[in-house]
N, C-alpha and C positions, 0 to 999 in steps of 0.2 A: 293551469288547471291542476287541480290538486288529486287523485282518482281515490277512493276508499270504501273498502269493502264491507257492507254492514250487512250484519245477522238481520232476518228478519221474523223468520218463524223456521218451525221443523217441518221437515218433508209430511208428515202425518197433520200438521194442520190443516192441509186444506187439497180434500178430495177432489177427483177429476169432476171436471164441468162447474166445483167453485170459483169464485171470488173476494175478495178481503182485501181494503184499505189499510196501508201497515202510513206510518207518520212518522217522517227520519227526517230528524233538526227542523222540522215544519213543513217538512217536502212531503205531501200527499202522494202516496205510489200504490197503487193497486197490482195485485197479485193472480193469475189466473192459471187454474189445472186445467189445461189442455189433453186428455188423454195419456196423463201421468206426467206429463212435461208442463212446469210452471215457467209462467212468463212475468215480465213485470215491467210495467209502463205508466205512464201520469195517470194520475184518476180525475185528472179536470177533462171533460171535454171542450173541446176549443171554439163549440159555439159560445155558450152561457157558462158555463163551468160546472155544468152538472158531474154528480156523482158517479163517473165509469162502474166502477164495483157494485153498484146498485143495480147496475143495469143488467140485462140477459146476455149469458154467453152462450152463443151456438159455434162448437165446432171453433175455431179462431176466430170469430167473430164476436164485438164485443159491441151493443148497443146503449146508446145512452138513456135512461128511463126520463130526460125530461122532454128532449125534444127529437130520437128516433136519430138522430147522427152514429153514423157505425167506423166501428176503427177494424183493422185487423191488427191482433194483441202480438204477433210475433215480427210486424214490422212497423206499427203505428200509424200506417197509412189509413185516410178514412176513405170508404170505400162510398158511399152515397151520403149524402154530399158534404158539400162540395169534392170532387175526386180532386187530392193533390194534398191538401192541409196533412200534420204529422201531428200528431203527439208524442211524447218522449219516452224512449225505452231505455229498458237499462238489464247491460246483463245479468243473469242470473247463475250462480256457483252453488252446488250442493256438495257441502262437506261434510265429513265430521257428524252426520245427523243433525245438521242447519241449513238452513236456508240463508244466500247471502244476497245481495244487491252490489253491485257494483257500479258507483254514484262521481259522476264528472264534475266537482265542487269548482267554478270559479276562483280566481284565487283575489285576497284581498287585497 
């Protein structure tokens, strides 16, 4: 595994209780302000692959607008339903006035 650190926006993009889809080498990752603390995890949900970022954030909870499937964004666990399924997270680094992702690339 190869691990690397990619910018993805500035701390000023994206206010508490937003959401935003950033696309790093084709990897959909959505972004959420949590009460000034962003998180970042898949934007597929794992039932159909709908749009997380689309969806409503309450609080650490992140719902998906097509079929109501909920994650919690600071552990990718879905909370109803099915309980147990994950979606993928990824840490998050604020430098330098950027926002980073820190991404676990397979290696070729």
């Amino acid at each position: 595994m190869a691990i690397e650190r990619v910018r993805v926006a500035a701390p000023g993009d994206l206010q508490p209780g937003q959401m935003v889809c950033v696309n790093v080498e084709g990897l959909p990752i959505a972004l959420a302000n949590v009460a000034g603390v962003i998180y970042a995890f898949g934007d597929a949900c794992r039932h159909e692959g709908g749009p997380l970022s689309a969806g409503a954030l309450i609080r650490d909870t992140v719902t998906c607008p097509w079929h109501g499937w909920t994650y919690n964004v600071r552990t990718g666990k879905s909370i109803v339903p099915p309980v147990g399924l994950r979606i993928p997270t990824y840490p998050v680094h604020i430098e330098d006035d950027a926002v980073y992702v820190e991404i676990d690339w397979p290696e070729a």
